[in-house]
Structure formats: C-alpha cells, structure tokens
PASE-334290 format. One record per residue (C-alpha): residue in three letters; residue number from 1; x, y, z. Coordinates in pm, 1 decimal, decimal comma, always signed. Each point is the difference from the previous one (the first is absolute). Layout:
N
(ALA NUM (X Y Z))
...
//
This chain:
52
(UNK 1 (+0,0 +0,0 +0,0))
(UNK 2 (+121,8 +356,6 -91,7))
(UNK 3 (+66,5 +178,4 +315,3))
(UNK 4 (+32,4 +360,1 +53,1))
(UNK 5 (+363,6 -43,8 +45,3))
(UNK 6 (+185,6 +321,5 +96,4))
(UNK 7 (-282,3 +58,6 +251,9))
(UNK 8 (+135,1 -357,9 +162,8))
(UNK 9 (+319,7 +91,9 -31,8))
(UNK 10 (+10,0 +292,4 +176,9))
(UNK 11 (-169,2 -151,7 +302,9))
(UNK 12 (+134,9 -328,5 +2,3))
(UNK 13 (-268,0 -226,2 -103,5))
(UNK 14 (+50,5 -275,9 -193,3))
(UNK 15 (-309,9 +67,5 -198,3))
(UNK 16 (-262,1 +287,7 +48,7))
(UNK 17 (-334,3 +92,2 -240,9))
(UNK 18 (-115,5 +305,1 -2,6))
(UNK 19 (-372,0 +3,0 -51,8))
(UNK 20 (+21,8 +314,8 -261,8))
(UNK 21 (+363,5 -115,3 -119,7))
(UNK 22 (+74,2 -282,2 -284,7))
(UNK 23 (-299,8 -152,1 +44,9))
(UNK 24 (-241,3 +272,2 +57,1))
(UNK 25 (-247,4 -92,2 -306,5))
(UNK 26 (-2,1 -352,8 +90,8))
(UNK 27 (-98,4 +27,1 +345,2))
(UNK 28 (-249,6 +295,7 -73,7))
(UNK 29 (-183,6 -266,9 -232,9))
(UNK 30 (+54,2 -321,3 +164,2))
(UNK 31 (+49,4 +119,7 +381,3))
(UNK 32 (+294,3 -78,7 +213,5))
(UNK 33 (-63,9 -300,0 +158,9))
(UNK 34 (-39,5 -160,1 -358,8))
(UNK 35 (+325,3 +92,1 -130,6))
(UNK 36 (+185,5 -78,4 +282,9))
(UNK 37 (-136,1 -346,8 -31,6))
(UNK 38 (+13,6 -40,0 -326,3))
(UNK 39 (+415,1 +96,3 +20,7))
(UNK 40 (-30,3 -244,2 +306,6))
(UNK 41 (+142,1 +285,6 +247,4))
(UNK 42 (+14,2 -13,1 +309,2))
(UNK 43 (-89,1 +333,0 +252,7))
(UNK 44 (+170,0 +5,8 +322,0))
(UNK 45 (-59,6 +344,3 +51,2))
(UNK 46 (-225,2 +317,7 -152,9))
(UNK 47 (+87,4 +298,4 +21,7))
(UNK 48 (-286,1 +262,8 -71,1))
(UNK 49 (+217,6 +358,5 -8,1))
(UNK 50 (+382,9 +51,2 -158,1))
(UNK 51 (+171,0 +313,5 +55,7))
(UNK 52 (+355,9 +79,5 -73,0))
//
C-alpha cells in the first residue's frame, strides 16, 4: 500500500495514511475501514489532529 511517506518519516513511523493524503479519493468513496482492509493494514493507533 502507498503510504504517505515523508509524513512517516519525519515522525518515525514505519507506515502512516493520511486520510486526505495518497489515498484521499479512495477513502472518500469507499470509506476507511474498507481500504484499510482491503490493503490488509493493520491500525494500532489513530491519530485525529497533525500539527507541525
């Protein structure tokens, strides 16, 4: 699964999705918890607000 990478990066995730990011247009039409199953990803933790 494409993952908005840099965002990751500079937090050190392995992996992070950011609802409006890569994948905005696919979750807007399927919904999140679709997509994240069918990539077969796993969330440990949601975060609802980023700031830098």
């Amino acid at each position: 699964m494409n993952t908005d990478i840099k965002g990751a990066n500079l937090l050190n995730y392995d992996s992070l999705i950011i609802s409006n990011g890569v994948h905005k247009d696919e979750i807007k039409k399927e919904g999140i918890d679709i997509v994240l199953k069918k990539y077969e990803v796993v969330v440990n933790f949601i975060q609802t607000e980023l700031k830098w």
